[in-house]
GUDOPA-969599 format. One record per residue (C-alpha): residue number from 1; z, y, x. Coordinates in nm, 3 decimals, m for minus. Each point is the difference from the previous one (the first is absolute). Layout:
% GUDOPA-969599
(NUM, (Z, Y, X)),
...
***
This chain:
% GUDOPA-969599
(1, (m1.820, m3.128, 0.613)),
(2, (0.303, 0.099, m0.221)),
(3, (0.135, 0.321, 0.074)),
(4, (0.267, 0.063, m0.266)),
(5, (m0.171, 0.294, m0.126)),
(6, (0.185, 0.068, m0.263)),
(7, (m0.206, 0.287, m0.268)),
(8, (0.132, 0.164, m0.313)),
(9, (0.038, 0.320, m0.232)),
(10, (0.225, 0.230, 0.049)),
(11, (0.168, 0.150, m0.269)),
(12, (0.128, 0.302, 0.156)),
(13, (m0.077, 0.453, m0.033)),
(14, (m0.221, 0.113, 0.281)),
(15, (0.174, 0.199, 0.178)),
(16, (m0.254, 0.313, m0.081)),
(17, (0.164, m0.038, m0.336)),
(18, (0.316, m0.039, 0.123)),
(19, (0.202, 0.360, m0.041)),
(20, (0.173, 0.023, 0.358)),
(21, (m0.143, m0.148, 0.321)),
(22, (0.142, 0.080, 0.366)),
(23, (m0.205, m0.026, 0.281)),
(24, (0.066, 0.001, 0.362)),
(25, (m0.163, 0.029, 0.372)),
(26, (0.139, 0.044, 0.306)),
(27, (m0.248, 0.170, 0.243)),
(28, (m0.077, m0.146, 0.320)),
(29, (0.234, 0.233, 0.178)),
(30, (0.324, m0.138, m0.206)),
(31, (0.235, m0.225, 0.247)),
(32, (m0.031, m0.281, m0.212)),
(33, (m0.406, 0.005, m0.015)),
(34, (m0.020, 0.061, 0.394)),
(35, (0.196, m0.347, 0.022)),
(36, (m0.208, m0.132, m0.215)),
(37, (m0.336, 0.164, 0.229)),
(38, (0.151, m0.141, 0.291)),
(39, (0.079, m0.363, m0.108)),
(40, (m0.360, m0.042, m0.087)),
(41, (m0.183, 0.179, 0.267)),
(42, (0.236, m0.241, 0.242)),
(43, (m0.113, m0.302, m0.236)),
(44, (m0.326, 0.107, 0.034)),
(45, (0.031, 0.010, 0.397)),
(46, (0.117, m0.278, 0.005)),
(47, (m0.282, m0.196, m0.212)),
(48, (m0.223, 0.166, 0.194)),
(49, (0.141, m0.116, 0.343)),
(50, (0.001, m0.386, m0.127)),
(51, (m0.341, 0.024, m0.159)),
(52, (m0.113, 0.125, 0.348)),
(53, (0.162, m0.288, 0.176)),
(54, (m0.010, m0.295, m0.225)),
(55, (m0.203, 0.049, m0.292)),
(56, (0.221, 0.018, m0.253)),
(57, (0.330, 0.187, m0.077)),
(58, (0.343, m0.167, 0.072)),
(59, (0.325, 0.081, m0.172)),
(60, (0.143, 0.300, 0.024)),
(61, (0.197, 0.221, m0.277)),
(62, (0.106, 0.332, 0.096)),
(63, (0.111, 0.107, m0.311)),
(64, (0.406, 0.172, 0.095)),
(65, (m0.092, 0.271, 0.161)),
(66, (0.255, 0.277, 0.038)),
(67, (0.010, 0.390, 0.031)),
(68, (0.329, 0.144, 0.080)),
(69, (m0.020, 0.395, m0.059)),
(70, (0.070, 0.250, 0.252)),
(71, (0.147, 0.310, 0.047)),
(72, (m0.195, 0.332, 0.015)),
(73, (0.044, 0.407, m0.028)),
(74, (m0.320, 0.180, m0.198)),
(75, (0.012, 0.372, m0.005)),
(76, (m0.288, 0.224, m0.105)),
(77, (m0.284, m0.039, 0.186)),
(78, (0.112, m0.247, 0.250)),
(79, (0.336, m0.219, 0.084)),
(80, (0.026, m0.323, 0.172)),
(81, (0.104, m0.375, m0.087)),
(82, (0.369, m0.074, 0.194)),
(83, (0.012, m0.331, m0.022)),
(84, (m0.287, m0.250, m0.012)),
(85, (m0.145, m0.250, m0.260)),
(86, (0.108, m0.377, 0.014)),
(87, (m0.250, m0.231, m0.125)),
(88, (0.085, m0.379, 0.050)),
(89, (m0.252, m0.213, m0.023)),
(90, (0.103, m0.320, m0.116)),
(91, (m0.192, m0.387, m0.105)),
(92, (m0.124, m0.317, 0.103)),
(93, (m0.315, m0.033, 0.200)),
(94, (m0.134, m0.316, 0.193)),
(95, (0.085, 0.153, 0.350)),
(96, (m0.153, m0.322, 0.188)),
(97, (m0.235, m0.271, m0.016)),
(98, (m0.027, m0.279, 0.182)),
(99, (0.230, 0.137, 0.262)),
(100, (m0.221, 0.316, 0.038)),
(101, (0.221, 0.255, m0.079)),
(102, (m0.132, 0.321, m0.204)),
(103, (0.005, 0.358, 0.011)),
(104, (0.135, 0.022, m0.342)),
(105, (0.223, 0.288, 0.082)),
(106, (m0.242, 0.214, 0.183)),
(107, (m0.299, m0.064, m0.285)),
(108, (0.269, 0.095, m0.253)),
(109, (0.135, 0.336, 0.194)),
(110, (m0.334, 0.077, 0.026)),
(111, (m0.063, 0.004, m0.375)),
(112, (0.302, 0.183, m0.108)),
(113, (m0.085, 0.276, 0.221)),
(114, (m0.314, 0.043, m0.072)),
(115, (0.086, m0.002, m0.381)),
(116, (0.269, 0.301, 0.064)),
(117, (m0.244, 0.160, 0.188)),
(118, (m0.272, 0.012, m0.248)),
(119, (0.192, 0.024, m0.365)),
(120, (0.319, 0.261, 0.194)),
(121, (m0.212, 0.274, 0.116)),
(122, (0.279, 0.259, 0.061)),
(123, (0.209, m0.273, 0.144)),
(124, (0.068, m0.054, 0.418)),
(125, (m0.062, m0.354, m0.026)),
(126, (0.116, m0.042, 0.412)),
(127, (0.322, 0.209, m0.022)),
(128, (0.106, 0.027, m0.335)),
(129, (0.010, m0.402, m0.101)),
(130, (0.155, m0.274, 0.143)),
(131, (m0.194, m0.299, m0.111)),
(132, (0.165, m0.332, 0.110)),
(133, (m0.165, m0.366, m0.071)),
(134, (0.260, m0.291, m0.055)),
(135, (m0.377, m0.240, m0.164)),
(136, (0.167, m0.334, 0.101)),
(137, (m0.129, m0.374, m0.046)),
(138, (m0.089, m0.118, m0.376)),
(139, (0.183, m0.354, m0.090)),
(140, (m0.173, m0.293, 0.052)),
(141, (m0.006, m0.100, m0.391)),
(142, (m0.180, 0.288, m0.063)),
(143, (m0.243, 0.005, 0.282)),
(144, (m0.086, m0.349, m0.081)),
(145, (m0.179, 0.080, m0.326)),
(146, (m0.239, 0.127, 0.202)),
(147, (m0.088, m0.316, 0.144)),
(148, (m0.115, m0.145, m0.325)),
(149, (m0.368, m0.042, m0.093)),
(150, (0.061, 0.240, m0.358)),
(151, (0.167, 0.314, 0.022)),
(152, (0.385, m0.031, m0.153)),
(153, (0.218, 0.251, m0.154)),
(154, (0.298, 0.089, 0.219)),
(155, (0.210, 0.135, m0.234)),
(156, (0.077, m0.088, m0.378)),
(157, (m0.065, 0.355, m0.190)),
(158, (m0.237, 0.170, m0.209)),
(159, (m0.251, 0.246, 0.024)),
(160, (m0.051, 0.271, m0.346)),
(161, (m0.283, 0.241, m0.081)),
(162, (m0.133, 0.183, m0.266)),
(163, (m0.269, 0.238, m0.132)),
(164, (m0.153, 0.247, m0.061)),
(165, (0.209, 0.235, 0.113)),
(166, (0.135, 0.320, m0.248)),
(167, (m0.106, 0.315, 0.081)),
(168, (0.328, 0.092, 0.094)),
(169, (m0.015, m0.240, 0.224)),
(170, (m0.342, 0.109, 0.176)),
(171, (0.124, 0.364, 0.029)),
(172, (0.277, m0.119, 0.136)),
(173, (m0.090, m0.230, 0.260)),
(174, (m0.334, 0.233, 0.099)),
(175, (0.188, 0.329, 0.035)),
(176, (0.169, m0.155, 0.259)),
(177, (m0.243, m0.066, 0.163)),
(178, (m0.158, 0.368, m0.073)),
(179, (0.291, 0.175, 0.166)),
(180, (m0.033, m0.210, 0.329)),
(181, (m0.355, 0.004, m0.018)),
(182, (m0.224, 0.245, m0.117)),
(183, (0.301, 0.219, m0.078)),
(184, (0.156, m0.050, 0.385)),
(185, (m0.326, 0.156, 0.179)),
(186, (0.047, 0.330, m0.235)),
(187, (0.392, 0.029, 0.018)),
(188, (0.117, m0.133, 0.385)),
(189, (0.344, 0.114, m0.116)),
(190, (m0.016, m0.297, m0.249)),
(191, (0.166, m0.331, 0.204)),
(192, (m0.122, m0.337, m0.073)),
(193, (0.392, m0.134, m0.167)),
(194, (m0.081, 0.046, m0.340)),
(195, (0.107, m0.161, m0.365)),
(196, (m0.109, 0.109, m0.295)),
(197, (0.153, m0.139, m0.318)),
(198, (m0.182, 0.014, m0.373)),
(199, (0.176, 0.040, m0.333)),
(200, (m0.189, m0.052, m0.286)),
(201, (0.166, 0.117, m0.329)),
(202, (m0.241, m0.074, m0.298)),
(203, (m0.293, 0.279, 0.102)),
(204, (0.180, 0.175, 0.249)),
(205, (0.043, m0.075, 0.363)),
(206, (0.237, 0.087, 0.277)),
(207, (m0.144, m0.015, 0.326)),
(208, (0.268, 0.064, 0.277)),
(209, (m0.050, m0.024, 0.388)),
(210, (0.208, 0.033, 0.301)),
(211, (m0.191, 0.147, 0.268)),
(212, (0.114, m0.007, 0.347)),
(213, (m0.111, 0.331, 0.174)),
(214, (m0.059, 0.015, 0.393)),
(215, (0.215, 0.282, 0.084)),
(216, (m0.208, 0.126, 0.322)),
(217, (m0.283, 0.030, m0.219)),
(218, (0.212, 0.256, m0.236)),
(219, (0.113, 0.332, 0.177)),
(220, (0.242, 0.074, m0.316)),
(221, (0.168, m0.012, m0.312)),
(222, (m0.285, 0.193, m0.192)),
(223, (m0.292, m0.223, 0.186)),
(224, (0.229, m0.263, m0.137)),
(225, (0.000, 0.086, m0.386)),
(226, (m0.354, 0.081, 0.028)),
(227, (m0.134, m0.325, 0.143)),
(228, (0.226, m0.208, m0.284)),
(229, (m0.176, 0.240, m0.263)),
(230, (m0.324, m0.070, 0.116)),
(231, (0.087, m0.335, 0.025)),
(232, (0.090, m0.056, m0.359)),
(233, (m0.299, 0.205, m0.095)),
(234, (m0.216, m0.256, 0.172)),
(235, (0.170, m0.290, m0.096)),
(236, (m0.029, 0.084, m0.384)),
(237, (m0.334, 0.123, 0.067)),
(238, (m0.085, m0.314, 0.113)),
(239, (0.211, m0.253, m0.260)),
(240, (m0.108, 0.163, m0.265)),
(241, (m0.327, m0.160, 0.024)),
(242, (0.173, m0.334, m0.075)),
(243, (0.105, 0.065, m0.321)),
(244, (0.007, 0.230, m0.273)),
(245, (0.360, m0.020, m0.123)),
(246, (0.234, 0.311, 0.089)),
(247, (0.003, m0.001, 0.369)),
(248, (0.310, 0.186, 0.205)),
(249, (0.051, m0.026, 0.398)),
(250, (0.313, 0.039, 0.176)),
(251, (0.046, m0.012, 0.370)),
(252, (0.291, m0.027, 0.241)),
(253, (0.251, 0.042, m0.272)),
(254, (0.310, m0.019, 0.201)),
(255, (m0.064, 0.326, 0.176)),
(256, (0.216, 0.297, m0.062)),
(257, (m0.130, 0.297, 0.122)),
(258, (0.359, 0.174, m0.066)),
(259, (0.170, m0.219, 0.206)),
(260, (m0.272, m0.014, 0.268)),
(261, (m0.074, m0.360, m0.065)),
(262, (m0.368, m0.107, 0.087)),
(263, (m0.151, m0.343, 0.024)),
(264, (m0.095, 0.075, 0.404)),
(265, (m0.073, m0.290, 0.215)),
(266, (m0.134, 0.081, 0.360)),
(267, (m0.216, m0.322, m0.013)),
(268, (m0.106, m0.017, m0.392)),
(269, (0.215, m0.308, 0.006)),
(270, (0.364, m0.012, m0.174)),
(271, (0.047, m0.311, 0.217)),
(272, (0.083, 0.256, 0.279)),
(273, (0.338, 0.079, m0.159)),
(274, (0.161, m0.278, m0.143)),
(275, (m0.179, m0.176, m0.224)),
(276, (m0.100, m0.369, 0.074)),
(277, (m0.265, m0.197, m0.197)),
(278, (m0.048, m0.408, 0.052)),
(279, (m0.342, m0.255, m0.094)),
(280, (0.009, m0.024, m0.395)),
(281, (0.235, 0.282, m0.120)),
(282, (m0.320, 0.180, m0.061)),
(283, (m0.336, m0.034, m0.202)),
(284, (m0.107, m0.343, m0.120)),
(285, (m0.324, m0.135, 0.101)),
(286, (m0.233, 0.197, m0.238)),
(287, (0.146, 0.331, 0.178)),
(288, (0.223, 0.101, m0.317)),
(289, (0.393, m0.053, m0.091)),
(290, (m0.082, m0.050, m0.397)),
(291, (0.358, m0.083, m0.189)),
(292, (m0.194, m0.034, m0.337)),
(293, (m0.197, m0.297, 0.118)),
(294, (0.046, m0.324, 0.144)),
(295, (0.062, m0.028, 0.347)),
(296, (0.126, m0.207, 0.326)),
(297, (0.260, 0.114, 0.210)),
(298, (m0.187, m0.198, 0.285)),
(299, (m0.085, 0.225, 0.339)),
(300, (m0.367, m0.089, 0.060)),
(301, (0.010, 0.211, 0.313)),
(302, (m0.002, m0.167, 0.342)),
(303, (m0.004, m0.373, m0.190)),
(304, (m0.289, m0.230, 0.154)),
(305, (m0.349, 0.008, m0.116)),
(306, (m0.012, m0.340, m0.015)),
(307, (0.237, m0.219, m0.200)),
(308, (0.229, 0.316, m0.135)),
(309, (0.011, m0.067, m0.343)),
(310, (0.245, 0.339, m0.016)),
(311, (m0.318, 0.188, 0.101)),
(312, (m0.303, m0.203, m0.100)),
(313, (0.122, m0.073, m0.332)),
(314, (0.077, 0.376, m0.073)),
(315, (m0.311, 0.136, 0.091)),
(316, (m0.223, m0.254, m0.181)),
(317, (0.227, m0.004, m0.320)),
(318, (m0.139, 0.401, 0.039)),
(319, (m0.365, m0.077, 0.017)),
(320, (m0.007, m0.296, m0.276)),
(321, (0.177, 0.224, m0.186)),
(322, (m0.286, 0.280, 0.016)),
(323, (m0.266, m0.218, 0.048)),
(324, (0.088, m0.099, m0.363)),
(325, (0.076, 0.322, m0.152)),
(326, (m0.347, 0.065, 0.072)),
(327, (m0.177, m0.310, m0.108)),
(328, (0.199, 0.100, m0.339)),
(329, (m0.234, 0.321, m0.020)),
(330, (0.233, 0.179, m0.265)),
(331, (0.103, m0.305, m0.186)),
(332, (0.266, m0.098, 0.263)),
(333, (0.242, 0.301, 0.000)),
(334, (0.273, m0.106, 0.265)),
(335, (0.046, m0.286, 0.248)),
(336, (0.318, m0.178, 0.168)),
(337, (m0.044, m0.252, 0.271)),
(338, (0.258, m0.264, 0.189)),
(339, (m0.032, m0.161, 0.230)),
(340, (0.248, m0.305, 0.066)),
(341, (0.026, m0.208, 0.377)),
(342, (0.201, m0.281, 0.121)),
(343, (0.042, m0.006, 0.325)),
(344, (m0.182, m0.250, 0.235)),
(345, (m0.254, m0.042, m0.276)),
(346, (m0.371, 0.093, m0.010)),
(347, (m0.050, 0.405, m0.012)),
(348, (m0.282, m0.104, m0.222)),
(349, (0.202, m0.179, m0.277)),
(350, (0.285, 0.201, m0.119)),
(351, (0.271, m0.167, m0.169)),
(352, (m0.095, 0.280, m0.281)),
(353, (m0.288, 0.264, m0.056)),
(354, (0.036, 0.198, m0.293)),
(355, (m0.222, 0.254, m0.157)),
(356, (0.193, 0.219, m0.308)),
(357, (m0.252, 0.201, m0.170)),
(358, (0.001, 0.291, m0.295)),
(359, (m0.292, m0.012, m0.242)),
(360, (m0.134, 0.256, m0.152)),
(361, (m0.074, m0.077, m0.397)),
(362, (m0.225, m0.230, m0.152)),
(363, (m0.134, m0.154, 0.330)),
(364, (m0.068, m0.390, 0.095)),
(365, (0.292, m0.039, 0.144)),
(366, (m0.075, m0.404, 0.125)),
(367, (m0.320, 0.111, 0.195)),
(368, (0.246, 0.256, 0.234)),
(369, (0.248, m0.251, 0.057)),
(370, (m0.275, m0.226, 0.125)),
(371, (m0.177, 0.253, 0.226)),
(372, (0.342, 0.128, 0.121)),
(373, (0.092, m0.354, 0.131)),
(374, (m0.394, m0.035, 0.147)),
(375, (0.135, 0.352, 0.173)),
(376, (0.305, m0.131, 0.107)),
(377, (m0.076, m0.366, 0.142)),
(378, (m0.331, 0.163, 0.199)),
(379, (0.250, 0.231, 0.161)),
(380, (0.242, m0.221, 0.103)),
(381, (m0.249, m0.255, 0.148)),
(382, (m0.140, 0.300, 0.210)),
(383, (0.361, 0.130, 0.035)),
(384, (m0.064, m0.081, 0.387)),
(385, (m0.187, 0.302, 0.041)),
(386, (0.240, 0.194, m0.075)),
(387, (0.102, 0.009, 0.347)),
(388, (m0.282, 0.114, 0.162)),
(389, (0.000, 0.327, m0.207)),
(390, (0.390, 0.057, 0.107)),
(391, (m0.027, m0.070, 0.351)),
(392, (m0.342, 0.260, 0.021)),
(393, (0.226, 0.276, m0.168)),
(394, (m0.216, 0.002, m0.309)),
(395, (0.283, m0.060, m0.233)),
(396, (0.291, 0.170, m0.027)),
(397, (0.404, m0.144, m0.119)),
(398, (0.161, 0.354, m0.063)),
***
């Protein structure tokens, strides 16, 4: 079968020799990356609920989900939220089936409250949200590519991935996930809505964070300066084993102790005063916002499992793309990957694959290119399974 894999060298300087590189991640507790969490645990649900019933998972995209901030009043160790969270849950589902009508709605509620619940932990999911569902019926072009034999894109867009990553981009993504993991259990002051963004200047590196702090957890201003020093003790502490290049921390630079401005949140969440996030405004499928490589400006969040080229096509792009790197052992130094649909066309056959790849010196360069399209066809063939590992939670698309 012809895929339109399309392989060939790329003349280009990894970006390790590259002199500036910024990297960014939203942490899981930033507005825009709880709309993301909540589009996909509802897409999820919802594959769950038609596996259950019919075997196999019907259209649905949830993928415009909403947050609209509210309003709140932190103060030293405690304050309370005035006005309530608005999250909007918006998509297409298949709501009925042969006349049998669903409960889409309820399934979907279900999810997003049981996503605040876990991933908000300083949050009153009852009383401080207001989480409305307006899920409504998919159109009937769209639902009908479900009714073919071979599964068919249902959108024309592309999918892009590439590895390995820098190590400005490991530090970055994983100390993320240090300060709501590892970090959290230490430091309960520490909320969950963090970003941390990376500036790489030749061998030096920036490395600043915004840190929401849970102001009941704080009794005042001194407990305040001391948990952001210890805080950017850890952090560096623990980024520094990333790299050896000139490491410096900064955290919650817009305070100003002067003018008695603190980054205080009573939940740990900025989204409690204000500040709204939507599906896609966030981290790309591979978890990073990375300005100095190629990317998609696709949401993958909430899209089906199934047929969602905007999702499927972004997270295998990813894995070719490493699965490559690695087969290079050293001799392959960097790897882009594209992925091309059309839609109402075979998943499996792209109207385009392409594999980019830096070589390192003095290497066969023909015996690659023809492994790297082995790679890429295998994986597209298989690309099916894909969805298995989304709707299980084993992969994640921010």
């Amino acid at each position: 079968m012809d895929r339109n894999i399309l392989i060939e060298e790329l003349t280009h300087t990894p970006i390790e020799k590259q002199t500036v590189e910024f990297v960014e991640r939203k942490g899981i507790g930033h507005p825009d990356s709880i709309a993301d969490g909540l589009a996909e645990s509802v897409s999820r649900a919802l594959s769950q609920m038609y596996i259950e019933r019919y075997g196999r998972i019907l259209h649905h995209n949830t993928d415009e989900t909403q947050i609209v901030g509210g309003q709140s009043a932190p103060k030293f160790g405690g304050g309370s939220i005035l006005e309530p969270i608005y999250i909007l849950l918006v998509g297409r589902a298949t709501t009925n089936v042969n006349g049998e009508r669903l409960p889409y709605r309820t399934v979907a509620m279900k999810a997003a409250y049981s996503y605040l619940e876990k991933t908000c932990k300083n949050l009153d999911v009852q009383w401080d949200v207001v989480l409305d569902c307006m899920i409504g019926q998919g159109s009937v072009d769209l639902t009908g590519l479900y009714e073919t034999q071979r599964l068919l894109a249902n959108d024309t867009s592309f999918g892009v991935g590439f590895a390995p990553f820098s190590e400005t981009e490991k530090m970055t993504l994983d100390t993320e996930r240090y300060i709501n993991g590892k970090l959290w259990k230490k430091m309960p002051e520490v909320g969950e809505d963090v970003k941390v963004m990376a500036c790489r200047n030749g061998s030096n590196i920036d490395l600043t964070v915004a840190t929401a702090m849970v102001s009941s957890k704080i009794p005042d201003k001194s407990h305040y300066k001391s948990v952001v020093d210890e805080l950017r003790e850890s952090i560096a502490d623990y980024a520094s084993k990333y790299t050896k290049r000139n490491l410096r921390v900064f955290v919650n630079t817009a305070d100003d102790y002067k003018k008695n401005i603190y980054y205080l949140t009573v939940s740990g969440l900025s989204m409690e005063n204000g500040d709204d996030g939507s599906v896609g405004r966030g981290n790309r499928s591979n978890g990073l916002i990375t300005p100095m490589r190629p990317m998609s400006m696709e949401a993958s969040a909430g899209k089906n499992p199934v047929t969602h080229v905007g999702k499927l096509y972004n997270l295998l792009s990813n894995r070719v793309a490493d699965e490559i790197y690695k087969m290079g052992k050293g001799d392959i130094l960097e790897v882009h990957t594209r992925i091309l649909s059309q839609i109402g066309k075979p998943i499996d056959q792209p109207q385009a694959a392409s594999a980019n790849m830096i070589f390192a010196p003095n290497v066969d360069k023909k015996k690659y290119q023809k492994e790297a399209a082995a790679i890429f066809d295998e994986r597209l063939a298989t690309i099916y399974k894909l969805t298995d590992e989304i709707v299980a939670g084993k992969l994640t698309v921010f």
